[in-house]
C-alpha positions in Angstrom: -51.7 44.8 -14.0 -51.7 48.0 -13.2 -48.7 49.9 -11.3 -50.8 50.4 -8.1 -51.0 46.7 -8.1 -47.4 45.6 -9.3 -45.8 48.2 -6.9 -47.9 47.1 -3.7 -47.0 43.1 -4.7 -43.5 44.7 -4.7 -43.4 46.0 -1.4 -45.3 43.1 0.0 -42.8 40.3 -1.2 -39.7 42.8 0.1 -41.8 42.7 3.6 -42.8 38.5 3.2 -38.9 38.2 2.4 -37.5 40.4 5.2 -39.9 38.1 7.6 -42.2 41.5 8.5 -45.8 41.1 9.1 -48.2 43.6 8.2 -48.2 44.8 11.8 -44.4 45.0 12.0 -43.5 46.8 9.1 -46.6 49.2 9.9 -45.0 50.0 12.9 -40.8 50.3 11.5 -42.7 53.0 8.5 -44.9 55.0 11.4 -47.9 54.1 9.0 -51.1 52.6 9.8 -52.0 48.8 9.0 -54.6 49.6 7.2 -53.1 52.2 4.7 -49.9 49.2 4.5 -53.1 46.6 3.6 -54.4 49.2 1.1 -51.1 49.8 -0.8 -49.8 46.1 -0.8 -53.5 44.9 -2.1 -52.9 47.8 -5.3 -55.8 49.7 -3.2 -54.3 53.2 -3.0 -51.0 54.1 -4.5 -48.0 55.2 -2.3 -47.6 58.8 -1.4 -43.5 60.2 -1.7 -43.8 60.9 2.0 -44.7 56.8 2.8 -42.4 55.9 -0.2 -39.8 57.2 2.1 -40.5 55.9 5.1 -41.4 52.4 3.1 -37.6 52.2 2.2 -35.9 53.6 5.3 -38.2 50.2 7.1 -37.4 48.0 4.5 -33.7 48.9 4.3 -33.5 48.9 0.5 -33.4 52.1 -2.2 -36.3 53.3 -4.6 -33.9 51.6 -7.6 -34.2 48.0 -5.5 -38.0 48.6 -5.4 -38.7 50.0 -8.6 -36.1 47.9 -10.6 -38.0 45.4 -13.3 -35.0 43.0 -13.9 -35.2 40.6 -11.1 -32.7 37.9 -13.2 -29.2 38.3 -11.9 -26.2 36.0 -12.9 -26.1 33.3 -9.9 -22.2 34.5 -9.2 -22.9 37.8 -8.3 -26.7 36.4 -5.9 -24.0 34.1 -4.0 -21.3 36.3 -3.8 -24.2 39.3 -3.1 -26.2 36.3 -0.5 -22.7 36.1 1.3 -21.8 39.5 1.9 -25.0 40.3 3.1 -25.0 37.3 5.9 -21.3 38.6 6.8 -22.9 42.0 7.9 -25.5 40.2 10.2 -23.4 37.0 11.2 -24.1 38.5 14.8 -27.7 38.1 14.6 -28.9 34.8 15.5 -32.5 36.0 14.9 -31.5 37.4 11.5 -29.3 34.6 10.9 -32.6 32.1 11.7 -34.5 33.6 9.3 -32.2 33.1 6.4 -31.6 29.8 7.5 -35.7 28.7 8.0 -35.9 30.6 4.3 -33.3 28.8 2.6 -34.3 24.8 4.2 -38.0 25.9 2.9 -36.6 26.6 -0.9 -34.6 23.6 -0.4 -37.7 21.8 0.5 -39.9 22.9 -2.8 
């Protein structure tokens, strides 16, 4: 797979995860739908410029995005999982989403 291709499934997991359609993150980056569509699909490749604006939407750094060893010892997820949900415990929206995400992996 090419890195067009690996770096748009990337972004588009990121967005799937974070609970962002299309048309949301489109809008939180200032970029079209379309050009979004284009680079998730592998279609066009990222410019630096959209790069930036990619991350700033996503809330997450170029090394997060770019990083190729997703296997982290479980400790650190939970303890990571844990201190991430104590920076949004007062967002019931943000809260829902974890909580629909997690009953869903449960579920598999």
């Amino acid at each position: 797979m090419g890195i067009k291709k690996e770096l748009g499934k990337k972004i588009k997991k990121i967005r799937m995860a974070k609970g962002y359609t299309q048309d949301k993150l489109s809008e939180m980056a200032d970029i079209s739908q379309r050009a979004l569509s284009s680079i998730e699909l592998g279609e066009n490749f990222v410019t630096a410029e959209t790069l930036d604006k990619l991350l700033s939407a996503l809330d997450i750094t170029s090394e997060e995005l770019f990083a190729t060893n997703n296997v982290k010892d479980p400790v650190d997820l939970i303890k990571n999982i844990n201190q991430n949900i104590s920076l949004i415990a007062d967002d019931a929206e943000k809260l829902e989403i974890i909580y629909n995400l997690t009953n869903s992996l449960v579920r598999k």
